[in-house]
N, CA, C and O atoms as a CHARMM CRD file, in Angstrom:
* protein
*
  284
    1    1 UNK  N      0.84600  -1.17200   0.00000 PROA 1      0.00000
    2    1 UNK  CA     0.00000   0.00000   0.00000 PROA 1      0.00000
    3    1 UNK  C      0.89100   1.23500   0.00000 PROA 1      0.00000
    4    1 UNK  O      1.76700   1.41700   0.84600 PROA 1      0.00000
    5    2 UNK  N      0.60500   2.11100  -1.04200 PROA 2      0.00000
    6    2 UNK  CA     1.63900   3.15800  -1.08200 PROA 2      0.00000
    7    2 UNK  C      0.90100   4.36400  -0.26600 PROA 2      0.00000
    8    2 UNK  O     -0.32500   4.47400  -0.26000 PROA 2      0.00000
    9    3 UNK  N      1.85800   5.34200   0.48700 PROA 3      0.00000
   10    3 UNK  CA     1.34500   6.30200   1.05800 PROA 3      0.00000
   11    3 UNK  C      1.33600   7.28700   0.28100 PROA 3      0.00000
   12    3 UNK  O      2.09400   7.50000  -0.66500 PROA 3      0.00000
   13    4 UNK  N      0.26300   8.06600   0.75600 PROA 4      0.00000
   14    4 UNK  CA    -0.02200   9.24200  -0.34500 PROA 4      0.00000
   15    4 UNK  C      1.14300  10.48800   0.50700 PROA 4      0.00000
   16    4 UNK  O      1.76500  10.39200   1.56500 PROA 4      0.00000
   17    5 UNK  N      1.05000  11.70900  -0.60500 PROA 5      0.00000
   18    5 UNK  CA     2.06300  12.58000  -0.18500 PROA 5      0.00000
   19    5 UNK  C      1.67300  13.40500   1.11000 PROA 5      0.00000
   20    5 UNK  O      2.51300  13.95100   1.82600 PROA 5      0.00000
   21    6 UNK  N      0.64500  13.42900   1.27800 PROA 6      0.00000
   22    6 UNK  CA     0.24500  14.13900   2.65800 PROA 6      0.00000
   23    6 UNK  C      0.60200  13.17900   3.76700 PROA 6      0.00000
   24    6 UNK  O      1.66300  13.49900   4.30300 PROA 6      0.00000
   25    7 UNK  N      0.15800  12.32600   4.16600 PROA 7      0.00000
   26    7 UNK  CA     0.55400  10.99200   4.87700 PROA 7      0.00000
   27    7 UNK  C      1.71600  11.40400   5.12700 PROA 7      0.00000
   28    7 UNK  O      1.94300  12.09600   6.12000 PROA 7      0.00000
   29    8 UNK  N      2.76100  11.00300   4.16100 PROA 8      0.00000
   30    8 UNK  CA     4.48500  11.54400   3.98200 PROA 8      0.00000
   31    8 UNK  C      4.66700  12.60500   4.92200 PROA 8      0.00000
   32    8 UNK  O      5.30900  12.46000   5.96300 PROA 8      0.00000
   33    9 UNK  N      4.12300  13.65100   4.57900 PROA 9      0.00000
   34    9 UNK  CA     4.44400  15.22400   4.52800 PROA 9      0.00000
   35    9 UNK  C      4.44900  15.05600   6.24000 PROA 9      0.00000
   36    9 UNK  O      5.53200  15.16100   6.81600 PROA 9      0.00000
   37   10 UNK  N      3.09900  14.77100   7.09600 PROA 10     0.00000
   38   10 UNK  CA     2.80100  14.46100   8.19200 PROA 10     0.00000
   39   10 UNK  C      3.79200  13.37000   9.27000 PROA 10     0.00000
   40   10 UNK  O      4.26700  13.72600  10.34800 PROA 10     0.00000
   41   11 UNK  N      3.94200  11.94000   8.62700 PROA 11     0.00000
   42   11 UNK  CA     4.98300  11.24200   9.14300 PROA 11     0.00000
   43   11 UNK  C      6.53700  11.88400   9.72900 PROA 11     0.00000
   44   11 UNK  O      7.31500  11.52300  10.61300 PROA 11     0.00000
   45   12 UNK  N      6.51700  13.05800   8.70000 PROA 12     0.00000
   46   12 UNK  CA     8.15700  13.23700   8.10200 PROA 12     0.00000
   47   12 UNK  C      7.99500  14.75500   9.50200 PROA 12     0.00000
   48   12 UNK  O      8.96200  15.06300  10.19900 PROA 12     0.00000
   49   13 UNK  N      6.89600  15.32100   9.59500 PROA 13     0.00000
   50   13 UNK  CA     6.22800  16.31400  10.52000 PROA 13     0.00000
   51   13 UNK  C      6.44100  15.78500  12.15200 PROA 13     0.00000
   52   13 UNK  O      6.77100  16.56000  13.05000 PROA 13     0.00000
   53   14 UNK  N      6.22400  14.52300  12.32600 PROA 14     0.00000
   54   14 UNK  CA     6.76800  13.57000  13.68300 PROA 14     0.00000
   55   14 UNK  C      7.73200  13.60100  13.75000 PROA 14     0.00000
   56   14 UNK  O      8.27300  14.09700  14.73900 PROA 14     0.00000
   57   15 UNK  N      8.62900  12.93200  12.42100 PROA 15     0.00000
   58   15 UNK  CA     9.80600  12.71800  13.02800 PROA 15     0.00000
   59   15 UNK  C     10.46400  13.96000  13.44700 PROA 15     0.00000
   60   15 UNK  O     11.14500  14.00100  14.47100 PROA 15     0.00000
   61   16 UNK  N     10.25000  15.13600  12.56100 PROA 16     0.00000
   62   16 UNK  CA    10.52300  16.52800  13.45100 PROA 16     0.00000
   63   16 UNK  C     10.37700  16.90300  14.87000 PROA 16     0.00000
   64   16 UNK  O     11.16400  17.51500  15.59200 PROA 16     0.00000
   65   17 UNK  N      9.39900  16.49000  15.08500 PROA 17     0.00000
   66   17 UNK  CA     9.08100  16.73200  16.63500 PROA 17     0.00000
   67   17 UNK  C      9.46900  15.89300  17.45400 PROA 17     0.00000
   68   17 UNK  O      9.35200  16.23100  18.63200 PROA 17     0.00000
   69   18 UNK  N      9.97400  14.71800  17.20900 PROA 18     0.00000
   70   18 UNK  CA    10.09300  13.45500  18.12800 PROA 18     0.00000
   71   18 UNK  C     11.69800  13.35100  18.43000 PROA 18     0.00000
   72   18 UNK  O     12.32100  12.90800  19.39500 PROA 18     0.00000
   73   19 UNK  N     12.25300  14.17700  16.72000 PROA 19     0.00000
   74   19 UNK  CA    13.67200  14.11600  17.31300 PROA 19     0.00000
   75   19 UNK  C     14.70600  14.94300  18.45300 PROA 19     0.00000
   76   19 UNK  O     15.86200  14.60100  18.70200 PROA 19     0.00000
   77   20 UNK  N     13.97600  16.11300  19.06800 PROA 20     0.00000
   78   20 UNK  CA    14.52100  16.53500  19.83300 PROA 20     0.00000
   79   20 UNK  C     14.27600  16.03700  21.35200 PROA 20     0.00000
   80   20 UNK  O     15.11000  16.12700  22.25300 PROA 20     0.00000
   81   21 UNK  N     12.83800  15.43700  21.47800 PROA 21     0.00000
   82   21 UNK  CA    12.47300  14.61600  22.90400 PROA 21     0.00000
   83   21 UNK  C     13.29900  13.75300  23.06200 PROA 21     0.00000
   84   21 UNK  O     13.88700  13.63900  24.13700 PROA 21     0.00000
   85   22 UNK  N     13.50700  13.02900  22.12600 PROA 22     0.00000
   86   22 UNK  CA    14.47200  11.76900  22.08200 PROA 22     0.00000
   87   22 UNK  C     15.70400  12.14000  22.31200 PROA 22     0.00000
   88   22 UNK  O     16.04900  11.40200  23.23600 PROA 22     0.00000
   89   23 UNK  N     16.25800  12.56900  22.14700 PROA 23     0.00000
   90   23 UNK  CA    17.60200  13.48300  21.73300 PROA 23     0.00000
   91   23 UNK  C     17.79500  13.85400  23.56100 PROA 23     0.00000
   92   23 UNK  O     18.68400  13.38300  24.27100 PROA 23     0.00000
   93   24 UNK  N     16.71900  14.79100  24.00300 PROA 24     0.00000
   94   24 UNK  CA    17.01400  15.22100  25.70600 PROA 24     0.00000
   95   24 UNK  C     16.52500  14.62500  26.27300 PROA 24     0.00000
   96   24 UNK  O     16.66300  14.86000  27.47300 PROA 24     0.00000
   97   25 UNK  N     15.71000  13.56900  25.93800 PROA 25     0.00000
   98   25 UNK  CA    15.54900  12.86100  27.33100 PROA 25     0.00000
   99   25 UNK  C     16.60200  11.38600  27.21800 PROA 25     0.00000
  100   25 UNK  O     16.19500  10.43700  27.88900 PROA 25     0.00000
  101   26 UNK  N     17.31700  11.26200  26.77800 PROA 26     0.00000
  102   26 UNK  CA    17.93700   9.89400  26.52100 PROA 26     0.00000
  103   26 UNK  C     19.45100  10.45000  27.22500 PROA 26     0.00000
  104   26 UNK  O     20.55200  10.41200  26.67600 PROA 26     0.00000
  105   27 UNK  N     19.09800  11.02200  28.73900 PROA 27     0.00000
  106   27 UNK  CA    20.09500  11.53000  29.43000 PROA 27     0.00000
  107   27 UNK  C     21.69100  11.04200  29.75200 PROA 27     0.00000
  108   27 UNK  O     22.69500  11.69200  30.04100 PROA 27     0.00000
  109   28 UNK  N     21.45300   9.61400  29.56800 PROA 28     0.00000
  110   28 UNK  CA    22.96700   8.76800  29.39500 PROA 28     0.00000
  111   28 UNK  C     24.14300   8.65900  28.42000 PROA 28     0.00000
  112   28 UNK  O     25.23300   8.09500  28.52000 PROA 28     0.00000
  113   29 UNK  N     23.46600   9.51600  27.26100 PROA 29     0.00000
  114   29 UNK  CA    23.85000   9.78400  26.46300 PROA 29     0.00000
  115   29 UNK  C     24.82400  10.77000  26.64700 PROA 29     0.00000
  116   29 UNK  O     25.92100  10.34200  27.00600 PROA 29     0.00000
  117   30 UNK  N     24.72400  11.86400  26.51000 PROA 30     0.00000
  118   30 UNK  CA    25.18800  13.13000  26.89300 PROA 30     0.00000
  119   30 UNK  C     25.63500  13.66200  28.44900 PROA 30     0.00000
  120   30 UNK  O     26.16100  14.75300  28.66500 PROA 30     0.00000
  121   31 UNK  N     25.32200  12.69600  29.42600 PROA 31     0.00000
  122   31 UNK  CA    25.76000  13.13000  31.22300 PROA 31     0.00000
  123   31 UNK  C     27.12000  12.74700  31.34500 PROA 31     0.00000
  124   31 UNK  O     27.55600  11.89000  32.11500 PROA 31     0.00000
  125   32 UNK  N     27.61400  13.27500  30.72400 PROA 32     0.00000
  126   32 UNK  CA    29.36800  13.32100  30.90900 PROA 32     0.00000
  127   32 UNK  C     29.90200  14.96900  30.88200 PROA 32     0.00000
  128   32 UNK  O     29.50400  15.87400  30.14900 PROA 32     0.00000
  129   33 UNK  N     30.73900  14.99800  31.74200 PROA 33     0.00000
  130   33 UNK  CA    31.68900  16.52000  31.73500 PROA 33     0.00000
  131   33 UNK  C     32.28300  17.06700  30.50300 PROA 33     0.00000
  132   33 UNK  O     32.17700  18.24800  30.17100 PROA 33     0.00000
  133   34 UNK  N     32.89100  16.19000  29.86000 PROA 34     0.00000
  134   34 UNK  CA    33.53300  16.03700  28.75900 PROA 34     0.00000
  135   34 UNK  C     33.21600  15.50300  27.31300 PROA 34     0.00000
  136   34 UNK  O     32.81500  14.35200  27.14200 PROA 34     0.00000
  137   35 UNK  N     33.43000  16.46700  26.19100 PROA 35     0.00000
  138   35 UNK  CA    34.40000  17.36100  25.90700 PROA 35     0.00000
  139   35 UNK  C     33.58300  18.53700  26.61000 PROA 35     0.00000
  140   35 UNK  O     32.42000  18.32100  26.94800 PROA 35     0.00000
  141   36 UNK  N     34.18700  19.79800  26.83700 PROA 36     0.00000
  142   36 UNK  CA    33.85700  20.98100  27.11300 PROA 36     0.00000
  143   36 UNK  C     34.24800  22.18800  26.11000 PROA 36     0.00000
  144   36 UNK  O     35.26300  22.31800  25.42600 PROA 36     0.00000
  145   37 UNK  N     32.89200  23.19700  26.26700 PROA 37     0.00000
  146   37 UNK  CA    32.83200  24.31800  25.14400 PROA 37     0.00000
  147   37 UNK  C     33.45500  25.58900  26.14500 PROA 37     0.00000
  148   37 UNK  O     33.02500  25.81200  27.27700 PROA 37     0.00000
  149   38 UNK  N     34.27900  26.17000  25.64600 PROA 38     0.00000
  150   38 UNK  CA    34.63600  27.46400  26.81000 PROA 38     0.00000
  151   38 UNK  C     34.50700  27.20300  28.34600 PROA 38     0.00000
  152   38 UNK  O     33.97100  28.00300  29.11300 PROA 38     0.00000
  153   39 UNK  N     34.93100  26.26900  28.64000 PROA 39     0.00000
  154   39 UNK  CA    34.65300  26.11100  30.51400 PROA 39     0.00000
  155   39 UNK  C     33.53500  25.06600  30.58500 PROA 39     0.00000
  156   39 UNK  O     33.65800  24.07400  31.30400 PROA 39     0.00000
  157   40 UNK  N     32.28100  25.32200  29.73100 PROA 40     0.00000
  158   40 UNK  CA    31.41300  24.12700  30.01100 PROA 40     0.00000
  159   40 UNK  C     31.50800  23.16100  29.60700 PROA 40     0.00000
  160   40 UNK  O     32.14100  22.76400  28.62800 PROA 40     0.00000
  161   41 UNK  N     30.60800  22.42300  30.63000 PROA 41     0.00000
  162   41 UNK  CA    30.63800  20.38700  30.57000 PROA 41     0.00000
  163   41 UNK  C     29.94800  20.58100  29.55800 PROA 41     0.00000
  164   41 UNK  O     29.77300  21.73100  29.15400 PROA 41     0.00000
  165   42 UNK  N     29.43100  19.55900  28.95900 PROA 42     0.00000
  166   42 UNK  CA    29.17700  18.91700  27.60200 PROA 42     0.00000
  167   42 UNK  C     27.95800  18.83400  28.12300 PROA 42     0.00000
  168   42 UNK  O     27.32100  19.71100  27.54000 PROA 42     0.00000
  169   43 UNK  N     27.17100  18.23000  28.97200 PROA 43     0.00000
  170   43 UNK  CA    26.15600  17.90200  29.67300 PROA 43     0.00000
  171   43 UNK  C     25.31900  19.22800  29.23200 PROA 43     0.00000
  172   43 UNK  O     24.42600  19.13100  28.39000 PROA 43     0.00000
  173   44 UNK  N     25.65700  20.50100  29.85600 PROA 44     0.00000
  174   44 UNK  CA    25.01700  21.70700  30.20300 PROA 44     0.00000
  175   44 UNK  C     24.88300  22.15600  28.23400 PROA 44     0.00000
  176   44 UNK  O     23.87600  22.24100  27.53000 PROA 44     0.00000
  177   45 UNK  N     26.06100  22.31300  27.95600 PROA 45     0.00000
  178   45 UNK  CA    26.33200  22.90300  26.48400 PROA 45     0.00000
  179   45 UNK  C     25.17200  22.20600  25.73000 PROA 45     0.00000
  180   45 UNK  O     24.22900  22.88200  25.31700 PROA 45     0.00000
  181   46 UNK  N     25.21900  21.04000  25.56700 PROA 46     0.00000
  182   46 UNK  CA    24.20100  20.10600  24.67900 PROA 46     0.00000
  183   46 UNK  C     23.16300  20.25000  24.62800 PROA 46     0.00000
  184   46 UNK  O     22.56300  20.29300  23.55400 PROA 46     0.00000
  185   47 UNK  N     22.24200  20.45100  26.50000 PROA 47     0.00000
  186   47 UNK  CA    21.36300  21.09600  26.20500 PROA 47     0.00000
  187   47 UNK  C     20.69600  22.33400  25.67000 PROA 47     0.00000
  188   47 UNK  O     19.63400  22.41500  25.05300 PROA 47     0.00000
  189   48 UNK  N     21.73400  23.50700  26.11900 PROA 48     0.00000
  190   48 UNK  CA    21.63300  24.70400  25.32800 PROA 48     0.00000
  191   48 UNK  C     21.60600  24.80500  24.15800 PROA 48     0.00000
  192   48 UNK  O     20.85600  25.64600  23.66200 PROA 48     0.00000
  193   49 UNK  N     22.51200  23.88400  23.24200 PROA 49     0.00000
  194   49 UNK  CA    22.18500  23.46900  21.95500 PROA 49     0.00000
  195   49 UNK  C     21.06700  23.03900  21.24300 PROA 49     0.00000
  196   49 UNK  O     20.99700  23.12300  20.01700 PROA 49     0.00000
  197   50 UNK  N     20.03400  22.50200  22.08000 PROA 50     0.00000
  198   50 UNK  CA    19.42900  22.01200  21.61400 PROA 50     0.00000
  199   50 UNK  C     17.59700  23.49600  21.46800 PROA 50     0.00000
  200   50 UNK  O     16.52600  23.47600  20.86200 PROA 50     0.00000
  201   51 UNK  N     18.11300  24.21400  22.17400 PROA 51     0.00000
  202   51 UNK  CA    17.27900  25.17500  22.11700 PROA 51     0.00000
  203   51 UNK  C     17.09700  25.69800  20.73200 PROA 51     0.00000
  204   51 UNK  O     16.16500  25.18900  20.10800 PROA 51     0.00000
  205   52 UNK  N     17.82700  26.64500  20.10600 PROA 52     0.00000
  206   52 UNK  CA    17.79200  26.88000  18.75400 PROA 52     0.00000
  207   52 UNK  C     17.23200  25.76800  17.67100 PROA 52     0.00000
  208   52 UNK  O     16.56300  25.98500  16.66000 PROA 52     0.00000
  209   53 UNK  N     17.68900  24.56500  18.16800 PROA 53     0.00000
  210   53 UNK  CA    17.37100  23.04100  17.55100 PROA 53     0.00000
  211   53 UNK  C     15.82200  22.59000  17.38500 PROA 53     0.00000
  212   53 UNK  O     15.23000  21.99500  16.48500 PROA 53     0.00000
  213   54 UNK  N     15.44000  23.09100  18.55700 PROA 54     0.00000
  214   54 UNK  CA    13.72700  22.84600  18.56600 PROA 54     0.00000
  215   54 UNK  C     13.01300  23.75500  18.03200 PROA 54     0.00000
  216   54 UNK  O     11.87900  23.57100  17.59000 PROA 54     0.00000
  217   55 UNK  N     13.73200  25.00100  18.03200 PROA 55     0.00000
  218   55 UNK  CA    12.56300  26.26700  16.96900 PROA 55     0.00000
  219   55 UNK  C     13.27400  25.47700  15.85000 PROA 55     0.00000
  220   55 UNK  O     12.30500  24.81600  15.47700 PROA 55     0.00000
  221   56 UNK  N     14.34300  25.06300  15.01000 PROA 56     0.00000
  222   56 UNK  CA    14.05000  24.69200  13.74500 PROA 56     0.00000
  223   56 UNK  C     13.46300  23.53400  13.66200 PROA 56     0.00000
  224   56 UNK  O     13.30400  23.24600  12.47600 PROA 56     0.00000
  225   57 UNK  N     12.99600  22.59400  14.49400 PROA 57     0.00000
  226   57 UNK  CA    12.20900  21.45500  14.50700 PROA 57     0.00000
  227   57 UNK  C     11.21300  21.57500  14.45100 PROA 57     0.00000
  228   57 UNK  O     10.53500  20.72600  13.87100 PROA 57     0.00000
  229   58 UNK  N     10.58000  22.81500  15.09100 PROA 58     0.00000
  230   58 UNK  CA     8.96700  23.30100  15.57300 PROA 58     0.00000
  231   58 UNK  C      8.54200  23.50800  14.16100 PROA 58     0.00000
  232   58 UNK  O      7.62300  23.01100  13.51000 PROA 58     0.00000
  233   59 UNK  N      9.93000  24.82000  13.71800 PROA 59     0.00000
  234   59 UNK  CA     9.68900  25.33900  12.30500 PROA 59     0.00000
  235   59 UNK  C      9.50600  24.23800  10.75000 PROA 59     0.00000
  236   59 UNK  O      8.72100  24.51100   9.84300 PROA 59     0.00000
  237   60 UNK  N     10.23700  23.26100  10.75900 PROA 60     0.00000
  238   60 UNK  CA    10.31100  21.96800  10.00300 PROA 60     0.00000
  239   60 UNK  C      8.99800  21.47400   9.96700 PROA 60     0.00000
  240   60 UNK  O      8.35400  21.37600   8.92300 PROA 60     0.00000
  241   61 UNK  N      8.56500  21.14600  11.12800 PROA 61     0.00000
  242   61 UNK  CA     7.02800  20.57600  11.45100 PROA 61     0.00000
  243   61 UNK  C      5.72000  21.29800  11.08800 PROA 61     0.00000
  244   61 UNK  O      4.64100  20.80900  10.75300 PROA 61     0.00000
  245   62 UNK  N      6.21500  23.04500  11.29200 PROA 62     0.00000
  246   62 UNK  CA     4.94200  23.83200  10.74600 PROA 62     0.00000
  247   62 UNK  C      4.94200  23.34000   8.95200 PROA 62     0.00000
  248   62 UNK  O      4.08500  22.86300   8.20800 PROA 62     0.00000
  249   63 UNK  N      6.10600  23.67500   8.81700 PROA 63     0.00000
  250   63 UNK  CA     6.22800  24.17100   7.04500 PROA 63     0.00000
  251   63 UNK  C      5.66700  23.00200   6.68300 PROA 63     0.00000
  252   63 UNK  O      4.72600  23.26800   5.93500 PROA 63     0.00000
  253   64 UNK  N      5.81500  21.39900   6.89700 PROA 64     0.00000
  254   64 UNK  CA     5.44800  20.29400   6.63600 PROA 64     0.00000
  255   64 UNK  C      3.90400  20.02400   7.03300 PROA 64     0.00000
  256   64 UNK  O      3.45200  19.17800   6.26200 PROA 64     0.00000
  257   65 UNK  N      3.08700  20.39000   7.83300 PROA 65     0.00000
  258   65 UNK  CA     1.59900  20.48700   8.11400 PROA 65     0.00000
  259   65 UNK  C      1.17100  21.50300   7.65100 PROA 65     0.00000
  260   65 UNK  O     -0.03500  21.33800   7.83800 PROA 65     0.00000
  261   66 UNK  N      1.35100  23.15700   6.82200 PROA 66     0.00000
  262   66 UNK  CA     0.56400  23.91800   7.02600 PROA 66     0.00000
  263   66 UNK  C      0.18700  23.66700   5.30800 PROA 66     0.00000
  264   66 UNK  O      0.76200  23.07200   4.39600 PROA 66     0.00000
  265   67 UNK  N     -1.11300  24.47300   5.42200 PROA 67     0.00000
  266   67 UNK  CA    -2.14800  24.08000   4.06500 PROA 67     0.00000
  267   67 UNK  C     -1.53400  25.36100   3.42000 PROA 67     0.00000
  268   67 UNK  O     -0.96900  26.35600   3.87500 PROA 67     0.00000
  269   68 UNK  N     -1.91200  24.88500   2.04500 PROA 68     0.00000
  270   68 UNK  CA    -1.51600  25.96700   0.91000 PROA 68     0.00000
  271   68 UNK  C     -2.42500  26.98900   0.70500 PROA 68     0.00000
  272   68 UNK  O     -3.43400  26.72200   1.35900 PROA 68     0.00000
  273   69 UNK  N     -2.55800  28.11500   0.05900 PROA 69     0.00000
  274   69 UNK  CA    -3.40600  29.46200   0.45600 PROA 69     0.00000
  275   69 UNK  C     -4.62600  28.36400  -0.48800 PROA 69     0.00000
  276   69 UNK  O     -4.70700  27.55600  -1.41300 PROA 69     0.00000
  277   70 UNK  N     -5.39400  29.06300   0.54700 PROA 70     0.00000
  278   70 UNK  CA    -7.01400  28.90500  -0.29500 PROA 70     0.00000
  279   70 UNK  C     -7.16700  29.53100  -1.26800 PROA 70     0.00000
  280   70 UNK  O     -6.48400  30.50600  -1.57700 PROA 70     0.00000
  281   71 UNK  N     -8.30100  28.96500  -2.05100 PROA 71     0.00000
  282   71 UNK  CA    -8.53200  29.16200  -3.49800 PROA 71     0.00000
  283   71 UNK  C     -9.57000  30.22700  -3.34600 PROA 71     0.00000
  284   71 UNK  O    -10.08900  30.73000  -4.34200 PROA 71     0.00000
């Protein structure tokens, strides 16, 4: 069964959003001191990183759900 392109568009709209939850909550990953950015642990930095990361995820996810101008 083939998926149609909206289906797609939507799926591809999750994985946007799912990849940054995954990403901070999978805390074992990243709970190490090291390497460090200017003085900070890696721990602290990563998450700060990931801020900017989720407005372009949020943003990825709009552009991929929003409808085209009405007719």
């Amino acid at each position: 069964m083939a998926l149609t392109h909206h289906v797609r568009r939507r799926i591809a709209a999750g994985v946007c959003l799912a990849a940054p939850v995954v990403a901070l909550l999978w805390v074992p990953w990243y709970a190490q001191g090291r390497p460090q950015l200017a003085g900070v642990p890696f721990f602290y930095w990563y998450q700060l990183a990931w801020v900017p990361g989720c407005s372009l995820a949020l943003l990825g996810a709009y552009l991929l759900t929003r409808r085209g101008p009405k007719p």
